[in-house]
N, C-alpha and C positions, 0 to 999 in steps of 0.2 A: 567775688566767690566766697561764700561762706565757709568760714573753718568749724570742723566740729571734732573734739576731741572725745575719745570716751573715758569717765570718769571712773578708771579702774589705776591702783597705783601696786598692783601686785607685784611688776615686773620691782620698781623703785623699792618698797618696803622692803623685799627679801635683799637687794643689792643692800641697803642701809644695813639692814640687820647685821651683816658679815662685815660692812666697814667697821659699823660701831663697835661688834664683838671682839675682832680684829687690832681695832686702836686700841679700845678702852684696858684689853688684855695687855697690851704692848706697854700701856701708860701704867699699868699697875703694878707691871713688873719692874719697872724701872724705878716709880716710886718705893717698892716695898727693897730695891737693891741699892740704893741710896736714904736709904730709915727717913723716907717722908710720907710713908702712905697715909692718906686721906680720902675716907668714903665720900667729904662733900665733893671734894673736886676729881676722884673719880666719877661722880654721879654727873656735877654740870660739864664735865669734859666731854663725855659717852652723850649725853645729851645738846650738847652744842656740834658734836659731829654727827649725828644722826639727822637733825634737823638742815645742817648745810648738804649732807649729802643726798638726803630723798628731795632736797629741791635741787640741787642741781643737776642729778640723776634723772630725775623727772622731764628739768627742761630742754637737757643735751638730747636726750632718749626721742622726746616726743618732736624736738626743732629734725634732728637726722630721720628718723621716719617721715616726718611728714614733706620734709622737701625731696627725698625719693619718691614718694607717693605723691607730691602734685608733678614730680618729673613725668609719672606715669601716667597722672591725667590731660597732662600737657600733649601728653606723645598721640593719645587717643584721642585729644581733641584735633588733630592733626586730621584725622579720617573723619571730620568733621561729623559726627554724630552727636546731634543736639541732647536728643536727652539722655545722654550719658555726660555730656559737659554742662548741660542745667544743674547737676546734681553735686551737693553739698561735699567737700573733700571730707573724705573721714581717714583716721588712722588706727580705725579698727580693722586687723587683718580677714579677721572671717568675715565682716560688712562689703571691705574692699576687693577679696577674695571672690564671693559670690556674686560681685559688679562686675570686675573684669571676666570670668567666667560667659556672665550672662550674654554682655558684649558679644565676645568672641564667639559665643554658639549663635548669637542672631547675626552677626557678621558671614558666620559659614553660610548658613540658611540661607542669604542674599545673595552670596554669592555662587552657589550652586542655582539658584533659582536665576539670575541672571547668565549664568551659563546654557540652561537649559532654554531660556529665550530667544538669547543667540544662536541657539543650534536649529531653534524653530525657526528662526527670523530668514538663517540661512537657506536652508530648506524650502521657505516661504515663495522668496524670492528667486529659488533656481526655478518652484513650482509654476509661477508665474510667467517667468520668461520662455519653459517651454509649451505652457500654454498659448502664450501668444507669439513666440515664435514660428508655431507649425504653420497656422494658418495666414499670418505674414507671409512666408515663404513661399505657400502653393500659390495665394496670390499673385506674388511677386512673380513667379514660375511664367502662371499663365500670360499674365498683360507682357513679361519679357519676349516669349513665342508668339503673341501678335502682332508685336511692334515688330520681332524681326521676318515679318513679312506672312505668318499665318492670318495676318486679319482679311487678305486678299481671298481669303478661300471660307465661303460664307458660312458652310457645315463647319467647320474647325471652331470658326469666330463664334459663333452662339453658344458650339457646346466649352469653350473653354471663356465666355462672357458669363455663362451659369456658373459655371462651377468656381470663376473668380467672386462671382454676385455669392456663392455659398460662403463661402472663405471670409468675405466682410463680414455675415449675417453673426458668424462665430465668435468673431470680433466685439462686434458690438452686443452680442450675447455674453461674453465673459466679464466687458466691460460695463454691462450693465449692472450685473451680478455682484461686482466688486463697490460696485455705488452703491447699490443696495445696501451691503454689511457697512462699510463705511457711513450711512447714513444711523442706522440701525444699533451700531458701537456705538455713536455718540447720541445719542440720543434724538436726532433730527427727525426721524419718520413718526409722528404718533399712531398708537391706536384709536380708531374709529371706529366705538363696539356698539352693537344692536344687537338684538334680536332675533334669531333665524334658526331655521331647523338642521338640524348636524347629519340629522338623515338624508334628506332633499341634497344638502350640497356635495357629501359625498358619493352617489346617485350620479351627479351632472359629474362630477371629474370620473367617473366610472365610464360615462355613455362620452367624453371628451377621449379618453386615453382607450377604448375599444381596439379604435385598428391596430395600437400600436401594439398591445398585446396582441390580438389574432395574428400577430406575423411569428410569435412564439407559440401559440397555440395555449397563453395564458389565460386563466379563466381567472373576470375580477368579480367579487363575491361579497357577500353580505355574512356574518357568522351563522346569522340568524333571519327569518322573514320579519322586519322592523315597522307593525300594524299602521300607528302611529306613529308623528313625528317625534323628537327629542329636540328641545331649544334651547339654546345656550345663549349668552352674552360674551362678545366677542366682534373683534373684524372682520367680519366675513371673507372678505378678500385676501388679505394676510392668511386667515384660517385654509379657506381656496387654496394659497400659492403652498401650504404645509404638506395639504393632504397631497394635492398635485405631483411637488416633489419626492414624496412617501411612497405614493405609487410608481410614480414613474422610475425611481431609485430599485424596487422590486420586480419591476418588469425589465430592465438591463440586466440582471444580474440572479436575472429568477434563470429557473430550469427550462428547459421544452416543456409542454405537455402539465406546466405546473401550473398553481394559485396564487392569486393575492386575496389575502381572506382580512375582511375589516371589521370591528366589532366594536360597540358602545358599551359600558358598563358603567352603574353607579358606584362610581369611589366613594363620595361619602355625601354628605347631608344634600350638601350645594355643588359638588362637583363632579364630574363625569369624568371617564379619563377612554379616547380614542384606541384601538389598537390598530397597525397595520401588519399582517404577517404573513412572510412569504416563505417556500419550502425553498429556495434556490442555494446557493453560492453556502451562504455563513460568511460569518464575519470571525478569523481565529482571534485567541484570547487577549494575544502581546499587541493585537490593534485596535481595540474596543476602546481606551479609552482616549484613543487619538480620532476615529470617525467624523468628529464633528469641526476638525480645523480642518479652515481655506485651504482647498485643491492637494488633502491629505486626500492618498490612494494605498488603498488596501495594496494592490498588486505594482512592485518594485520593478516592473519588467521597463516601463515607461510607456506601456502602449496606453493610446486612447482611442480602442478600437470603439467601446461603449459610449464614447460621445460624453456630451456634457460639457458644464465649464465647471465641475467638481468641486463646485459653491453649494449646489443643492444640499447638502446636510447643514451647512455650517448656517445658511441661511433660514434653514425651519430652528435651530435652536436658537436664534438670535430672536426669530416672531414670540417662539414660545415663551421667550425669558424677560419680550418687551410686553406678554401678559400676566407676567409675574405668576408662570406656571410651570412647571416642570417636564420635562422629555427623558424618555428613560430607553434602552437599549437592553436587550438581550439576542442570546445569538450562541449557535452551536455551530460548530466548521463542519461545512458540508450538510447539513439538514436546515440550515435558514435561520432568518434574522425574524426579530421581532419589537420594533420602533412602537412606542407608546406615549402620549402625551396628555395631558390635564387641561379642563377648562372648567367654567363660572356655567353652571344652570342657569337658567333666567328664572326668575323668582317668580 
């Protein structure tokens, strides 16, 4: 480890100055009170002690500092951070000063920031468990009341072999979901982009999602009458499961009697950016920028009356971000959300 001193002897000169003036007065008086004063050897005396004491001042000074200050570097190379123990020992106070400082504020920062993971992580994993908990258990419910003797009775056995047969589907819907982003974080699922019209496809997820809105009496809509097509470069499929998700996230949580209104516009030279927007719910302000983690629910109650495996959002920002394009959110409590995202024109 490299030593580096700094080449200041301010501290040493002034200590010198006060020995020599100190001695040399001391010697002069003693010469001039026994009748032997002599300017030379006041001169090389004041000068032969000046000269041993800025060096030994010098090296008592700088050996005591600097082996508290590698004590200090030792102690923090202890919390093993590399590049604070790459770095050259110095024993200049404001150099070493503004090192451990720097330290200790990125140390804080890590560890709030690993706190606040932990707190996600936990949260994560209770989200999970009761998502797959529920329908484990109504499973579990039904095939229990068959085996104990309900499968004898043939109306009982079908409607409770349905609605066990639903319970898996949920399952394997959650769990598909979770493969997905898992795939999707590391990089495993590519995009497979072409060419396609952005109109056409949201159109087909319009005439796909129909009845589920008519059951709310939501009407899904265009901003505008869209003459021609608009075509982008992108996965179509991926782009599919975005808008799909977008809609179908606005018709849970839309109003009775409300919209899902969707709009194209040019953002800039080569890029278009989507909007989805619905008048329903809102999203308030303290959970806007949590929306988009795994099986994060606006509403604390714990119901899942609305269904879902509460992957849908986390999962269109992950497409969008494996297009290396952006997803933006706005939203007012109680007058509706408004989800937006970016893609590539096709040149």
């Amino acid at each position: 480890m490299a030593i580096k001193f700094k080449k200041t002897y301010t501290f040493a000169l002034i200590s010198t100055s006060y020995i020599t003036l100190f001695s040399t007065s001391l010697l002069s008086l003693l010469l001039w009170f026994f009748e032997k004063f002599s300017i030379s050897i006041t001169l090389f005396f004041a000068l032969s002690i000046a000269v041993f004491s800025f060096f030994v001042i010098q090296y008592r000074v700088e050996r005591f500092i600097y082996r508290r200050v590698k004590k200090i570097y030792d102690d923090v190379s202890l919390l093993e951070s590399t590049s604070f123990r790459n770095q050259p020992i110095t024993t200049d106070m404001v150099t070493l000063t503004k090192q451990v400082k720097k330290f200790a504020t990125d140390k804080k920062l890590e560890i709030e920031t690993l706190k606040i993971k932990e707190e996600y992580r936990r949260e994560f994993m209770g989200n999970v468990s009761h998502e797959l908990k529920t329908p484990l258990f109504t499973v579990q419910g039904y095939i229990s009341t068959l085996i104990d003797g309900a499968i004898d009775d043939k109306k009982v056995r079908k409607k409770y072999l349905e609605r066990a047969e639903k319970g898996v589907e949920r399952l394997v819907y959650i769990v598909e979901d979770l493969d997905m982003i898992a795939k999707l974080e590391m990089g495993d699922v590519g995009t497979q982009k072409s060419k396609f019209d952005i109109v056409e496809l949201i159109q087909n997820v319009f005439d796909m999602l129909e009845l589920s809105a008519d059951h709310k009496n939501i009407i899904l809509m265009f901003d505008r009458k869209y003459s021609k097509g608009i075509y982008v470069y992108a996965d179509k499929e991926k782009i599919r499961q975005v808008l799909t998700n977008l809609v179908v996230n606005s018709i849970k949580y839309g109003k009775e009697n409300g919209t899902t209104e969707v709009a194209i516009e040019d953002l800039v030279k080569n890029k278009i950016i989507v909007r989805v927007k619905d008048n329903g719910e809102g999203i308030e302000k303290q959970n806007l920028s949590r929306i988009f983690e795994r099986f994060y629910r606006v509403d604390k109650s714990g119901s899942r009356s609305v269904g879902g495996s509460g992957l849908g959002l986390s999962i269109v920002k992950h497409i969008i971000e494996a297009h290396d394009e952006k997803i933006y959110l706005e939203s007012e409590f109680k007058k509706g959300s408004e989800f937006s995202f970016t893609l590539e024109k096709d040149k």
